[in-house]
C-alpha positions as CSV (number, residue, x, y, z in Angstrom):
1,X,27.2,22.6,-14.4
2,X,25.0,20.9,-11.9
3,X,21.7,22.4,-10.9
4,X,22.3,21.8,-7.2
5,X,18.9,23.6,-5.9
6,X,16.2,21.7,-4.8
7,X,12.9,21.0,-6.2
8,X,10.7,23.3,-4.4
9,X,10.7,26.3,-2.4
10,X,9.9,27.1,1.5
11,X,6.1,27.2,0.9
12,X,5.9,23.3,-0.5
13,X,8.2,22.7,3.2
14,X,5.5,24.8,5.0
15,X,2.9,22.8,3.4
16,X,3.9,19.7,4.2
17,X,4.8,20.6,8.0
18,X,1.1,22.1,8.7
19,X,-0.1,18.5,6.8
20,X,2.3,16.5,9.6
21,X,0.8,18.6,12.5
22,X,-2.6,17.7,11.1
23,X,-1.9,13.8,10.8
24,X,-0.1,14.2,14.6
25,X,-3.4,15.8,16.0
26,X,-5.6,13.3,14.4
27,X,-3.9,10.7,16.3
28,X,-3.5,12.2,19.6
29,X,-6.9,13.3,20.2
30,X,-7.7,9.2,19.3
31,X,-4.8,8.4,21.8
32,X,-2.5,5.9,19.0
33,X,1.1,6.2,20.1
34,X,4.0,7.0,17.7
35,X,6.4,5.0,17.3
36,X,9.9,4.7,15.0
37,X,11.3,1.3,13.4
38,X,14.5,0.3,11.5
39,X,14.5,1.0,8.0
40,X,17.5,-1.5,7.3
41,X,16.8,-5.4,7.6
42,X,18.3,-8.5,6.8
43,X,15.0,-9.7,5.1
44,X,12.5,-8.5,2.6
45,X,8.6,-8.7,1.5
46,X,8.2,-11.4,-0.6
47,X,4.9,-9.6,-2.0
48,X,5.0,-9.6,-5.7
49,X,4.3,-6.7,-6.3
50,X,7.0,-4.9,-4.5
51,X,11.1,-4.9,-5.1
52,X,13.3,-3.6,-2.2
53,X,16.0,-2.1,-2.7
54,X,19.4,-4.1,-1.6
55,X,23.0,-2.7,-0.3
56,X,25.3,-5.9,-1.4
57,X,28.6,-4.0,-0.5
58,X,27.9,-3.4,3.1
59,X,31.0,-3.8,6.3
60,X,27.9,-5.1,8.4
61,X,29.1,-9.1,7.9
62,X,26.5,-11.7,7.0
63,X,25.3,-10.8,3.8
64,X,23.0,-8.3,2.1
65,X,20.8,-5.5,3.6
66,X,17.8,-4.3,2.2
67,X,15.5,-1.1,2.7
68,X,12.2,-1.8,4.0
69,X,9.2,-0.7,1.7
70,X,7.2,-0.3,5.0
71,X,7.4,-0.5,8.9
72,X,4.3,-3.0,8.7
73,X,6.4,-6.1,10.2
74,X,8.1,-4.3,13.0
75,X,4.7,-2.9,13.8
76,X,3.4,-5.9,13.7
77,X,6.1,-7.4,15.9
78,X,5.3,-4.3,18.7
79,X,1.6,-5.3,18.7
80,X,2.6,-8.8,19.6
81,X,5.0,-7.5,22.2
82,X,1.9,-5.5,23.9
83,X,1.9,-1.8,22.7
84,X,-1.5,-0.3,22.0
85,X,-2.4,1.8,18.8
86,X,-0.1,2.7,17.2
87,X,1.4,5.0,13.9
88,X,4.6,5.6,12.6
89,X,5.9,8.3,10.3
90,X,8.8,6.7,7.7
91,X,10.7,7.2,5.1
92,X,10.6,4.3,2.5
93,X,12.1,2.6,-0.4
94,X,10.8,0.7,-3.8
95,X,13.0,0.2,-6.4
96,X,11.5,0.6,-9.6
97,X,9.4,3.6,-9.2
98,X,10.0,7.1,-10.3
99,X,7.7,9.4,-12.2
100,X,4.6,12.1,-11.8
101,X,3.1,9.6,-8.8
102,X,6.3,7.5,-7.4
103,X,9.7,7.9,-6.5
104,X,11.9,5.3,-5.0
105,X,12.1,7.4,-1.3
106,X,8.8,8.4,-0.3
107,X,7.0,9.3,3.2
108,X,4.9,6.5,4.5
109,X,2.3,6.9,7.1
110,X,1.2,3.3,8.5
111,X,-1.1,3.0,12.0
112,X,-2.6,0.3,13.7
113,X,-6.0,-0.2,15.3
114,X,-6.8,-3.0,17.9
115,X,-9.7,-4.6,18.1
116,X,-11.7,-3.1,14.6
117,X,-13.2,-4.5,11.8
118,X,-13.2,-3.6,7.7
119,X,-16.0,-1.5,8.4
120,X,-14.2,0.5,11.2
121,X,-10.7,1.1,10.1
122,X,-12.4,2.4,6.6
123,X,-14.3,4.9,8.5
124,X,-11.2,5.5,10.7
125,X,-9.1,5.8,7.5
126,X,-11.6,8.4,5.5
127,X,-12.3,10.5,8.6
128,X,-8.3,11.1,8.7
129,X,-8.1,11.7,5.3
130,X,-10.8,14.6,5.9
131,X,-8.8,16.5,8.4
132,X,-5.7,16.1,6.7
133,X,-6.8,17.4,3.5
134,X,-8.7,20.2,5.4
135,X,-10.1,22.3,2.6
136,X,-8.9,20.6,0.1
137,X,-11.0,17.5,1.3
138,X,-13.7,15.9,-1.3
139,X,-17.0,17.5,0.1
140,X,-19.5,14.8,-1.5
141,X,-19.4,11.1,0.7
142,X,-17.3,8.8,0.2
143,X,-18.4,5.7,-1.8
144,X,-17.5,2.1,-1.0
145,X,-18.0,-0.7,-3.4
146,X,-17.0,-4.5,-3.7
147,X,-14.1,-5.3,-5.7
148,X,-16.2,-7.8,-8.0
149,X,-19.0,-5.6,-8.3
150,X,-17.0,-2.9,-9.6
151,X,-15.4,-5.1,-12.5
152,X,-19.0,-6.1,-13.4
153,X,-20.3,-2.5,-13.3
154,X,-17.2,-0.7,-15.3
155,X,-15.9,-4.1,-17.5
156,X,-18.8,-6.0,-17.9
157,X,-17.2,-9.8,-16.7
158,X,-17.8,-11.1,-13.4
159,X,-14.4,-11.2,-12.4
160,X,-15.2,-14.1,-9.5
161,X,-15.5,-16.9,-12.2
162,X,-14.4,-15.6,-15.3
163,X,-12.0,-17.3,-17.5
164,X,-8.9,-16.0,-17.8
165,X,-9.7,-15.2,-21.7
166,X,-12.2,-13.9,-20.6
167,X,-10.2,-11.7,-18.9
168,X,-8.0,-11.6,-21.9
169,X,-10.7,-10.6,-24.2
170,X,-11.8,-8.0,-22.2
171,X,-8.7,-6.1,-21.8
172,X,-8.5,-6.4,-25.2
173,X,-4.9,-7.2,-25.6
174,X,-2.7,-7.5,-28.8
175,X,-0.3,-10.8,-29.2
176,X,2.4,-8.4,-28.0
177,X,0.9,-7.9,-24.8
178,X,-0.6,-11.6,-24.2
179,X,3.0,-12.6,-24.9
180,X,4.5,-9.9,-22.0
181,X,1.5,-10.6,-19.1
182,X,1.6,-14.2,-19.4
183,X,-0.8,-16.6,-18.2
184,X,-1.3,-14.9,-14.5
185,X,-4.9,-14.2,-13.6
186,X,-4.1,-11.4,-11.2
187,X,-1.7,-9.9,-13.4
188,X,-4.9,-9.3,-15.7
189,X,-7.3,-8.5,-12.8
190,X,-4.7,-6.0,-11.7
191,X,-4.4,-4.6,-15.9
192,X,-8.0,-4.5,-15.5
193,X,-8.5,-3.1,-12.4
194,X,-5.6,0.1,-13.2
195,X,-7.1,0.5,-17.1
196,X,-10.5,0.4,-16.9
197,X,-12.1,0.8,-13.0
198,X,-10.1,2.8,-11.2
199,X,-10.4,5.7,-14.3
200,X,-13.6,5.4,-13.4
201,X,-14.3,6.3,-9.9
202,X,-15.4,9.8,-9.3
203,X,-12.8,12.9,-9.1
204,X,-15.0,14.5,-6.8
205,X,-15.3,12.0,-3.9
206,X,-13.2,9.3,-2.2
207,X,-14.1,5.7,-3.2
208,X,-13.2,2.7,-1.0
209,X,-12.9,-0.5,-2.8
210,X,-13.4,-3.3,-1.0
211,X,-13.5,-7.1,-0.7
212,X,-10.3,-7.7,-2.8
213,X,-9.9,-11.3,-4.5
214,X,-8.5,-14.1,-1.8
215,X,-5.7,-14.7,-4.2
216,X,-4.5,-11.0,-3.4
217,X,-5.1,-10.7,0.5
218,X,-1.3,-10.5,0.7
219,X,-1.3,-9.7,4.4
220,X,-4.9,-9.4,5.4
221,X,-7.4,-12.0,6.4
222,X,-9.7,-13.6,4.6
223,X,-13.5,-11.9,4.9
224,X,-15.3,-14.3,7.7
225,X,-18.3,-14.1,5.7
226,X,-17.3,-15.0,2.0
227,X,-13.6,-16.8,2.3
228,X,-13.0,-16.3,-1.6
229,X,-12.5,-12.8,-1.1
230,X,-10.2,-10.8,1.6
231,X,-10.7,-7.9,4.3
232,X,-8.5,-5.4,1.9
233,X,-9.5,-2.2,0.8
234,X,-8.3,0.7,-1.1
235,X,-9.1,4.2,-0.8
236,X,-9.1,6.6,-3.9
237,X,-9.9,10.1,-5.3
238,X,-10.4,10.0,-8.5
239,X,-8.3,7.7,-10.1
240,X,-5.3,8.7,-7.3
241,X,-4.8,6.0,-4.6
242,X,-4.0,7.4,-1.6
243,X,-4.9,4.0,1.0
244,X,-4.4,0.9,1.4
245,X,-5.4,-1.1,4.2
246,X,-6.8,-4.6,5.8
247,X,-7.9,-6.6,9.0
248,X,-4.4,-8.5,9.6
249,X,-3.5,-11.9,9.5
250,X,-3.1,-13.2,12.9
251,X,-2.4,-17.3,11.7
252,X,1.8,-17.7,11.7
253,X,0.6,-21.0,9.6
254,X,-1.5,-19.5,7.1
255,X,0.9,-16.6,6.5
256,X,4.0,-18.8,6.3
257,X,2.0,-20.6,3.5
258,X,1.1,-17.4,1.8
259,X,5.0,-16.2,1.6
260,X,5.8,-19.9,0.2
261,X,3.5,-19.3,-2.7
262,X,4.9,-15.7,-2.9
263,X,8.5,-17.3,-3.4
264,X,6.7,-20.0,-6.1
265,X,5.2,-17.2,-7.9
266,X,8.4,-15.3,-7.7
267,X,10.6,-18.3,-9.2
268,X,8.1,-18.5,-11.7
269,X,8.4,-14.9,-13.0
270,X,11.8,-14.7,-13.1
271,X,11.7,-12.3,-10.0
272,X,14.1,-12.4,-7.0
273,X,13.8,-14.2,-4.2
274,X,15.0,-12.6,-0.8
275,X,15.2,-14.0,2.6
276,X,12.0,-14.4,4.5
277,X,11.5,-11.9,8.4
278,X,11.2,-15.5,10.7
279,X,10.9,-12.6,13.2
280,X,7.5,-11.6,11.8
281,X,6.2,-15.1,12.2
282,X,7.5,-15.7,15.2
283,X,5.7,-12.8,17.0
284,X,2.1,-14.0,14.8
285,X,2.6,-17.2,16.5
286,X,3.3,-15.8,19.8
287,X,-0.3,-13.8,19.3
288,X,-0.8,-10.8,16.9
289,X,-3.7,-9.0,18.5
290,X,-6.7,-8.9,16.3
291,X,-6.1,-5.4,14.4
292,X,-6.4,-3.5,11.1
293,X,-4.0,-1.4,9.7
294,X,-3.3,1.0,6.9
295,X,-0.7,2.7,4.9
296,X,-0.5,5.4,3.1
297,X,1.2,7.5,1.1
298,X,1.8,10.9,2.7
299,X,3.3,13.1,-0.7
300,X,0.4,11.9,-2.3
301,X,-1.6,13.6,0.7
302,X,0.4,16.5,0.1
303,X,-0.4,16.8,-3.4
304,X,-4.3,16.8,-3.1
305,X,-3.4,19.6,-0.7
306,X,-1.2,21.8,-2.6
307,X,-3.2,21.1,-6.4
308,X,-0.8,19.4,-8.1
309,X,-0.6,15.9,-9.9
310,X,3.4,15.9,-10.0
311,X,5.4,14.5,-6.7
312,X,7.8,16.1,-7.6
313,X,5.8,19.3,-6.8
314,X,6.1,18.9,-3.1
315,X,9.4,17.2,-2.5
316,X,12.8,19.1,-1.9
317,X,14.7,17.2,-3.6
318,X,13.8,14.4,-6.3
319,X,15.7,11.4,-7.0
320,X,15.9,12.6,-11.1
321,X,17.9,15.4,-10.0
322,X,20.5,13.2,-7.7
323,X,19.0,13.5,-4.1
């Protein structure tokens, strides 16, 4: 017989409605407009880090659709067009991920800031993350820290100019998991990064991490003052990411380039390769504003707020149970 009732009860609803009113206030009283976007496309992220989800068997002629894993490129294409700040609520998709801290539909939260730097949209992301978390908000300050500085603190390697055994070495990693991670320096800075300095940030305080390596800008410029690294951060509690964000990309050229060696890095792990949003780089070279913008997920919000360490704590229905 099929257990047909959902995951949680009214209070986990109640919860997560007074957390919506909280992240709606935030944003009216700083006058960002809310907007809605499609969550079907013809195209997908090339980001490598990041599978859509595809309907193949669709009446809509012309081939595939896909899911979008974020509004980011319609919002993009409404800066371009003229609209001023702006945030959208959305439901989102990632194949691949289910468990205590993903599932493959989740609530994103995504806003954009004209005219502010790293050092403005961090402070702009942590003082939202305050009044949504209301009591359950970290009382100590937040800490921010460069990306490379943190390897060198927590793993010893300055991860700038480190080989990659080096990198090897200190993950130290068996044959069998050389053999499975391949010869990909970011896939061992991100090994790195997930097993041995993000366990280590504070439970009792957010930490932003900063000044990610120019080989993993993804969507964000490049720093003016040190090209090697990019305008990304992240923002954690404990080891829980709950941010991420970046001054954009305003070059069409630069970002074409970056999808090209998206689809190169794709080929070469065996990933798919899906067609590329011409739309988002026709609006960057009609003129992306300068901007920074974050995402974020909200049910991990949610679960700060309600003490748990499960999603599946504060969602109705899970996708393990056939939502």
């Amino acid at each position: 017989m099929n257990d047909w009732r959902p995951a949680t009860g009214p209070e986990a609803a109640r919860s997560r409605a007074a957390m919506l009113r909280r992240v709606r206030n935030y944003f009216d009283t700083t006058n960002v407009l809310e907007v809605d976007t499609p969550a079907l496309s013809r195209t997908a992220v090339s980001d490598i880090q990041i599978e859509s989800l595809e309907i193949t068997d669709c009446a809509v002629g012309g081939g595939p659709l896909f899911l979008h894993t974020s509004p980011e490129f319609c919002m993009k294409r409404l800066l371009a067009a003229g609209y001023p700040d702006i945030f959208s609520i959305a439901r989102v998709f990632r194949d691949g991920e289910a468990g205590r801290k993903h599932q493959p539909e989740f609530t994103m939260l995504e806003w954009y800031r004209l005219d502010m730097g790293l050092s403005q949209i961090i402070q702009d992301t942590t003082s939202l993350i305050g009044q949504v978390l209301a009591d359950a908000a970290p009382t100590e300050l937040p800490v921010r820290i460069d990306y490379y500085d943190a390897f060198l603190n927590t793993v010893g390697v300055d991860a700038r100019t480190a080989s990659l055994d080096k990198l090897i070495r200190a993950a130290d990693a068996d044959e069998q998991l050389q053999a499975a991670l391949g010869r990909e320096r970011d896939d061992w800075l991100d090994l790195l990064l997930a097993t041995r300095v993000i366990p280590s940030f504070a439970a009792n305080r957010l930490t932003v991490l900063q000044h990610y390596p120019a080989s993993q800008a993804a969507l964000a410029r490049l720093c003016p003052g040190d090209p090697d690294v990019a305008d990304r951060f992240e923002i954690f509690l404990g080891p829980l990411e709950l941010a991420n964000g970046y001054v954009e990309l305003t070059d069409a050229a630069e970002q074409a380039a970056r999808i090209a060696s998206d689809i190169e890095s794709r080929k070469r792990r065996g990933q798919i390769v899906r067609p590329v949003d011409q739309n988002l780089l026709a609006a960057l070279a009609a003129g992306l504003p300068q901007c920074a913008g974050v995402a974020m997920g909200l049910e991990r919000l949610q679960m700060l707020c309600d003490k748990t360490d499960d999603i599946r704590d504060v969602i109705s229905f899970t996708f393990e149970e056939g939502a």
